[in-house]
C-alpha positions in Angstrom: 41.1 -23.0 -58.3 40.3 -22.7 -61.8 42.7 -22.7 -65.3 45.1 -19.2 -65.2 44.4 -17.2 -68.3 47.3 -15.7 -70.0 46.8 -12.7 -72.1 49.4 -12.1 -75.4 49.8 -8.6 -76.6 51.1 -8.8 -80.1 50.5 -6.8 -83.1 52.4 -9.8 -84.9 50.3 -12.7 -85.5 53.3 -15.3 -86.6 54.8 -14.5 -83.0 51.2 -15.0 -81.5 51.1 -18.5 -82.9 54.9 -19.1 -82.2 53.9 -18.3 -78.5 50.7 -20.1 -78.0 52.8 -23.1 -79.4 55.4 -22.7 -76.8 53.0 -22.1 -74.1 51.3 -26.0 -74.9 54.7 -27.6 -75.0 54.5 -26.9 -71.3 51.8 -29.3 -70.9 49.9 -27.0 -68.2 45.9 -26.3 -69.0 45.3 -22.6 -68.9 42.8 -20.1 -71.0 44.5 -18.0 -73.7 43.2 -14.4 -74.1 44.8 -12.3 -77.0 44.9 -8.6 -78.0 46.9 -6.7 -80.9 47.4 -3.5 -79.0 47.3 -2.0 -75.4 43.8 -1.0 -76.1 42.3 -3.7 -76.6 44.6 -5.6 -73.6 42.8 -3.0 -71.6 39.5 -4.1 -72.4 40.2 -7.5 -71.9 41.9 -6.9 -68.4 38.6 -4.8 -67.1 36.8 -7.8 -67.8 38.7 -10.4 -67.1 41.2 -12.1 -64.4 44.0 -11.9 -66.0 47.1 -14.4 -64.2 50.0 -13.1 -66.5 50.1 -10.9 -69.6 53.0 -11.5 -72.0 53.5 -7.6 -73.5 54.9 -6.3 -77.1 56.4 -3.4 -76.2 56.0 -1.5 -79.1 52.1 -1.7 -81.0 50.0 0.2 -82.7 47.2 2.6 -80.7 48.9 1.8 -77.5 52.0 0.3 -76.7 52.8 -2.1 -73.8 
């Protein structure tokens, strides 16, 4: 089995960094996919596997 990929929804990009920095303390390998609003998290989950998708709740476009 391959490295999960995570997706980030975040229209923010300092919370973006803030959780690709936690997610390497964990010291697990893994692929990182990131969007800045439901729409584009759509796109990237029609073409990709995606193993958990962290979600802002509030964005602009689309909301999680």
């Amino acid at each position: 089995m391959g490295k999960p990929t995570i997706l980030i929804v975040e229209d923010d990009c300092k919370v973006v960094e803030l959780i690709k920095t936690a997610l390497e303390k964990t010291g697990l390998e893994y692929f990182i996919k990131i969007a800045s609003n439901g729409k584009e998290a759509l796109e990237i989950v029609e073409n990709h596997n995606i193993d958990l998708a962290l979600l802002d709740i509030h964005m602009p476009l689309m909301s999680g």
